[in-house]
MDTraj code that builds the backbone (N, CA, C; nanometers):
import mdtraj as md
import numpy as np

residues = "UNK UNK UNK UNK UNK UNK UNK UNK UNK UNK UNK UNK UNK UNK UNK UNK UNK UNK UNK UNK UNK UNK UNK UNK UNK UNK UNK UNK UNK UNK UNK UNK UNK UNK UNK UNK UNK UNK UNK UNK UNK UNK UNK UNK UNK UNK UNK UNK UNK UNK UNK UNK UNK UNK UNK UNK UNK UNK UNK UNK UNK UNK UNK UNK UNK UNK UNK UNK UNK UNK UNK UNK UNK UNK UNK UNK UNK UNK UNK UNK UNK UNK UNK UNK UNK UNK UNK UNK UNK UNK UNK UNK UNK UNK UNK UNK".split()
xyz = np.array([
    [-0.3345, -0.7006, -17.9201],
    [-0.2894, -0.6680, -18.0533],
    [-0.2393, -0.7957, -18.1193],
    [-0.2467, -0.8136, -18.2650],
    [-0.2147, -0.9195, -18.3211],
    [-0.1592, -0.8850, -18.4475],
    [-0.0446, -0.9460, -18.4641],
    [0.0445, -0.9009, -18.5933],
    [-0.0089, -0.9862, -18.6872],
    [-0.0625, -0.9273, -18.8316],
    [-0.1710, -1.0282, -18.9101],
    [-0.0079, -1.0561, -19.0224],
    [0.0288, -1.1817, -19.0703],
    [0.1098, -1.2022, -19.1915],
    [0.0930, -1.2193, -19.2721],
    [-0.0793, -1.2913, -19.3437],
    [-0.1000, -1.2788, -19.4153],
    [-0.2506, -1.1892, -19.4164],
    [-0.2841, -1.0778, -19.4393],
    [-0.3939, -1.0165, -19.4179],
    [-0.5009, -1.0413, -19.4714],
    [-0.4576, -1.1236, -19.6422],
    [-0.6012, -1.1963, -19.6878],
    [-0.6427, -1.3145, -19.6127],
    [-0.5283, -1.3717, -19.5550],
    [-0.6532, -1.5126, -19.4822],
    [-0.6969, -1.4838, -19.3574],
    [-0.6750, -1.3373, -19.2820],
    [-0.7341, -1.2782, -19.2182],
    [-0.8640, -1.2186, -19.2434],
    [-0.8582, -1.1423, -19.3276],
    [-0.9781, -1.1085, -19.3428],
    [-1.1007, -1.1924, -19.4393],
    [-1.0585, -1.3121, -19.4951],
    [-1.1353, -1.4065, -19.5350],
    [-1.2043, -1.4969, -19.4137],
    [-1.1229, -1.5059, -19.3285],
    [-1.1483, -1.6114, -19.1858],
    [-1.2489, -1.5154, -19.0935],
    [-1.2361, -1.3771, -19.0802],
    [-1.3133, -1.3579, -19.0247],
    [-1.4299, -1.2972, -19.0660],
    [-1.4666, -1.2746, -19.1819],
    [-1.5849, -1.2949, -19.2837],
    [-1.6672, -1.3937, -19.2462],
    [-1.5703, -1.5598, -19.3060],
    [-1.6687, -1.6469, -19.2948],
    [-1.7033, -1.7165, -19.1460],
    [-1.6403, -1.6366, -19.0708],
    [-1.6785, -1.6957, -18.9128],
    [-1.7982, -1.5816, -18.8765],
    [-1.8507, -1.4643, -18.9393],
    [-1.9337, -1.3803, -18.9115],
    [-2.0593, -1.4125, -18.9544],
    [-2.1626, -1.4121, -18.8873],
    [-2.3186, -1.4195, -18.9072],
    [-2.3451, -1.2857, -18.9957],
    [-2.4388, -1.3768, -19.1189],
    [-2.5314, -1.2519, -19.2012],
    [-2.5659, -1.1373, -19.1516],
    [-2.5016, -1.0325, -19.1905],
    [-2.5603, -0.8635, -19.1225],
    [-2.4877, -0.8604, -19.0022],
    [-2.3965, -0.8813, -18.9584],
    [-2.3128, -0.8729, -18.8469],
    [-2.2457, -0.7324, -18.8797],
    [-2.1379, -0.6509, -18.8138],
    [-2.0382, -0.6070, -18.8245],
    [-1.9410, -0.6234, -18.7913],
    [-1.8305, -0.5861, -18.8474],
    [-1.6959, -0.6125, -18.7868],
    [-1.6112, -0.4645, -18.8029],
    [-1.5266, -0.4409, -18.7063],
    [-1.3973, -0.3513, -18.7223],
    [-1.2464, -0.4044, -18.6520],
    [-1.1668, -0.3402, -18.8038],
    [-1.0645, -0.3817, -18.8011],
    [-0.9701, -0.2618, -18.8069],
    [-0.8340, -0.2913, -18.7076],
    [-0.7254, -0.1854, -18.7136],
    [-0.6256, -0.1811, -18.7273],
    [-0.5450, -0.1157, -18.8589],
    [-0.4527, -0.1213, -18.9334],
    [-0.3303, -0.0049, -18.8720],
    [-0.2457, -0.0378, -18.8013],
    [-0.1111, 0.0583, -18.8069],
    [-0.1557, 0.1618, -18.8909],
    [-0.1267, 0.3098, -18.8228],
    [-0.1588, 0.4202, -18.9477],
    [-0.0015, 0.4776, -19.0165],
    [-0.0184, 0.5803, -18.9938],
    [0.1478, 0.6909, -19.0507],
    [0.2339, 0.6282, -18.9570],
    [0.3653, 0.6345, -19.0461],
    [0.4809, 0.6050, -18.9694],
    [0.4894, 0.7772, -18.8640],
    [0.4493, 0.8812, -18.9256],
    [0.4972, 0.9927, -18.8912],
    [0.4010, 1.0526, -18.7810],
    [0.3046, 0.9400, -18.7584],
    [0.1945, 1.0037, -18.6699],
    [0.1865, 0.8922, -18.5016],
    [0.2728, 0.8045, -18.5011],
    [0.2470, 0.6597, -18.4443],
    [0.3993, 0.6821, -18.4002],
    [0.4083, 0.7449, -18.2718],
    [0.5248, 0.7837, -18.1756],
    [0.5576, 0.6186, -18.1212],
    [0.4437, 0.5433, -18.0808],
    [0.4841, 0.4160, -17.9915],
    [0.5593, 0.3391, -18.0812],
    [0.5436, 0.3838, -18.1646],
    [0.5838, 0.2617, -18.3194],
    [0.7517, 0.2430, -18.3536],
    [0.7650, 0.4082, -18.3454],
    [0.9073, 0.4028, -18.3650],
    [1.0278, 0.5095, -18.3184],
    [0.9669, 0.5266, -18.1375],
    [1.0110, 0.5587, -18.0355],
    [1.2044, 0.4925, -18.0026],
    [1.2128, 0.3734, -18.0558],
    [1.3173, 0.2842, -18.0513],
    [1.3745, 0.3194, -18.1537],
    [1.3184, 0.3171, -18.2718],
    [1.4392, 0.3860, -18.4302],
    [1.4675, 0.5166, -18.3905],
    [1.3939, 0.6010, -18.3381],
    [1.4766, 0.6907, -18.3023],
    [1.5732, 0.7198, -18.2369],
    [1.5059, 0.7336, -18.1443],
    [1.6445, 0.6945, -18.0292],
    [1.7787, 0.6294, -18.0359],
    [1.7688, 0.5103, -18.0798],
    [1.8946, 0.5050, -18.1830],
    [1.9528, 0.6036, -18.2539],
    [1.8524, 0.6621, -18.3739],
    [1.9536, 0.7434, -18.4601],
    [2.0028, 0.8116, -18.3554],
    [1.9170, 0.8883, -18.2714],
    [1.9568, 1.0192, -18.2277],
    [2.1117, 0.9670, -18.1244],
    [2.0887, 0.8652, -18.0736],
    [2.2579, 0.8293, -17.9900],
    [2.3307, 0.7352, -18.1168],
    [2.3367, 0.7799, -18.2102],
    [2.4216, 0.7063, -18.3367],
    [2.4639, 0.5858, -18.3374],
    [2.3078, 0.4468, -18.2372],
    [2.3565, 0.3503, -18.2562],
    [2.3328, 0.2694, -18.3688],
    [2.3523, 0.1649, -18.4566],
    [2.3355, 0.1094, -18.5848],
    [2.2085, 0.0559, -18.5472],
    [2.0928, 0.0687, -18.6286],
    [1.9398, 0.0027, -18.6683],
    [1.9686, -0.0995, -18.6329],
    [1.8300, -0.1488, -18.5681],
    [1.7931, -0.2969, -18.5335],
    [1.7809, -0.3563, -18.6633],
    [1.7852, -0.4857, -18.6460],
    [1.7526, -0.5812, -18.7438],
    [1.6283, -0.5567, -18.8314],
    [1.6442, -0.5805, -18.9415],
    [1.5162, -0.5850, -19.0164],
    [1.3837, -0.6816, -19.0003],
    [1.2790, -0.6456, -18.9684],
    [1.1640, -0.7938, -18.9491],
    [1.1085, -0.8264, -19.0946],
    [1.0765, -0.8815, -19.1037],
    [1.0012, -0.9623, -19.2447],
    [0.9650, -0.8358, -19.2668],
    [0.8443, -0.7590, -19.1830],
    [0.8084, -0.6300, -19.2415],
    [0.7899, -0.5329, -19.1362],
    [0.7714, -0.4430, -19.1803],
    [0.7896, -0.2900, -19.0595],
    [0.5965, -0.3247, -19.0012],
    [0.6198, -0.2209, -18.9118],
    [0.5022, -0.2175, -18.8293],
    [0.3471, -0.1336, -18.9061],
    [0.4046, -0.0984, -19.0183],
    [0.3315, 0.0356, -19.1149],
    [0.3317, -0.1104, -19.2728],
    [0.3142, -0.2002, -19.3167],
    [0.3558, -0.2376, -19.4133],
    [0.2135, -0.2717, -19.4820],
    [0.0606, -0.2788, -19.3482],
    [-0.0678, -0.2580, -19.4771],
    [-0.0888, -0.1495, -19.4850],
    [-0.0293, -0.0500, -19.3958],
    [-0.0705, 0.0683, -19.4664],
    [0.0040, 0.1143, -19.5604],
    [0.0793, 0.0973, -19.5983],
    [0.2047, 0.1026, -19.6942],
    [0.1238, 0.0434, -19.8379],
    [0.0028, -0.0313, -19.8462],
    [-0.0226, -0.0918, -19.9114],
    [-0.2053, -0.0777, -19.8930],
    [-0.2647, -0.0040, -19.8295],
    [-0.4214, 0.0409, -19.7740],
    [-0.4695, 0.0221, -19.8862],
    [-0.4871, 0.0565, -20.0311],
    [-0.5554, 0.0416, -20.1423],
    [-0.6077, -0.0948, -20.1739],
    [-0.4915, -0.1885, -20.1444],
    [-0.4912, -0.3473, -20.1771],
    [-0.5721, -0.3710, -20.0649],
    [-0.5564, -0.3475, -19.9714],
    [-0.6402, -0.4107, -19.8223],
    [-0.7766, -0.3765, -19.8178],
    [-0.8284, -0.2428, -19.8547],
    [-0.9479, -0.2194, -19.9096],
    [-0.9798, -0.3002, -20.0083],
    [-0.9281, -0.3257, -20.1299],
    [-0.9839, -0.4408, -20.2320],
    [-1.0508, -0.5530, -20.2173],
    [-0.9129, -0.6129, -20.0510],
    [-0.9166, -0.7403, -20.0484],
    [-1.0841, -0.7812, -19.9441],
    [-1.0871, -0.6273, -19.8870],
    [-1.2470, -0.6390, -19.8111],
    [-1.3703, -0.6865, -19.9029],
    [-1.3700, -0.5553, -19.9938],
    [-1.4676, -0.5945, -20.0596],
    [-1.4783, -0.6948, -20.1819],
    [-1.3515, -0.7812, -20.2063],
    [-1.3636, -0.8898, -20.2345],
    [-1.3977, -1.0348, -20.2152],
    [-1.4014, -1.0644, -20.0985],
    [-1.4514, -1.1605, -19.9505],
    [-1.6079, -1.1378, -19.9402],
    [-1.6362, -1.0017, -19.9701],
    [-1.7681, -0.9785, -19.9208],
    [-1.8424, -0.9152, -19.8851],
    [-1.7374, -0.8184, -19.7808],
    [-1.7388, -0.7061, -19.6801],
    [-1.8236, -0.6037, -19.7491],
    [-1.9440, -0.5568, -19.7124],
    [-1.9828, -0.4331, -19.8221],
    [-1.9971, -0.2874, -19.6716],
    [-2.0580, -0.1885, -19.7443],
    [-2.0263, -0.0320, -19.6641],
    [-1.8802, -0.0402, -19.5888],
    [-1.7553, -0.0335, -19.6448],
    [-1.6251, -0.0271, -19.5784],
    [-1.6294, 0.1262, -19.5865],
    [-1.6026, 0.1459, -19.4247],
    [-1.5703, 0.3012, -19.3738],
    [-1.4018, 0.2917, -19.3202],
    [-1.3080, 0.3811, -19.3778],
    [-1.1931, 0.3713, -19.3800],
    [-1.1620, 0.5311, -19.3536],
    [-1.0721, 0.5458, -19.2133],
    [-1.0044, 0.7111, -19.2019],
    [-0.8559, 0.6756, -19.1114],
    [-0.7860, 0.7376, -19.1013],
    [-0.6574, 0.7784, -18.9954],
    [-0.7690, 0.8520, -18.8599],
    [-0.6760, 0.7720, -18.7569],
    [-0.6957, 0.7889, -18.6014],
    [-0.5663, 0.7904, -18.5461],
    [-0.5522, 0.8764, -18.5473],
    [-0.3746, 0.8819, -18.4853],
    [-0.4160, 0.8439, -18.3597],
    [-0.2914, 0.8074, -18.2904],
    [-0.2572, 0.7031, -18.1837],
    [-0.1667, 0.7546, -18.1074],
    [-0.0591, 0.8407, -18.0917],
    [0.0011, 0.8967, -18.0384],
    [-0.0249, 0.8437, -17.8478],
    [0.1344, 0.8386, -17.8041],
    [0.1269, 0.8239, -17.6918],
    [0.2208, 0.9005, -17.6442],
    [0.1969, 1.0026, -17.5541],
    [0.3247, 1.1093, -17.4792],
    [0.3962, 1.0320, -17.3988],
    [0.5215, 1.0415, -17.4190],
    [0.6523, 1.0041, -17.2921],
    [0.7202, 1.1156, -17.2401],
    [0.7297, 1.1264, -17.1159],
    [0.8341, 1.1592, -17.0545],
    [0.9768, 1.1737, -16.9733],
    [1.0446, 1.2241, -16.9863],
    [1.1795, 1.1599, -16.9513],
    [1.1961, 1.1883, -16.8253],
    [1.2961, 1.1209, -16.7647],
    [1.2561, 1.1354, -16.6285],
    [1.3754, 1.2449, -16.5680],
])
top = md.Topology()
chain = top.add_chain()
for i, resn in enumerate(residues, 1):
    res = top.add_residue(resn, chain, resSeq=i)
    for name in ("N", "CA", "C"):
        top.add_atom(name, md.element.get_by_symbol(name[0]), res)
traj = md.Trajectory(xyz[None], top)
């Protein structure tokens, strides 16, 4: 996994490193409300009433927070037939 910071010179870089008619897929953090691994730790906190972790530059959800622009920025670079859906991710824990 790789935390992208800036997502346009991501997806510009790997455009122009791709051969004519190639494909590529790319995967974006989905729902905060669907993505248990994500924020397994904010909870847990609230729920034992300890004070939130620190803030990071940005949350783990912040292109999808923003998916409209990130689609743009595809087919602006180049990218043509962009197929875009939610795949929840969910991972079960158990307590011991």
């Amino acid at each position: 996994m790789m935390i992208v910071f800036d997502y346009k010179l991501q997806i510009a870089e790997a455009y122009r490193v791709m051969k004519p008619g190639s494909r590529a897929c790319f995967s974006v953090w989905g729902r905060r409300e669907n993505t248990i691994q994500m924020t397994v730790i904010e909870m847990a906190n609230n729920r034992l009433g300890r004070p939130p972790l620190p803030t990071p530059p940005h949350n783990n959800f912040h292109l999808n927070e923003k998916i409209d622009e990130v689609k743009l920025e595809f087919l602006r670079v180049g990218f043509k037939g962009l197929k875009v859906w939610y795949q929840p991710s969910n991972w079960y824990f158990k307590d011991g």
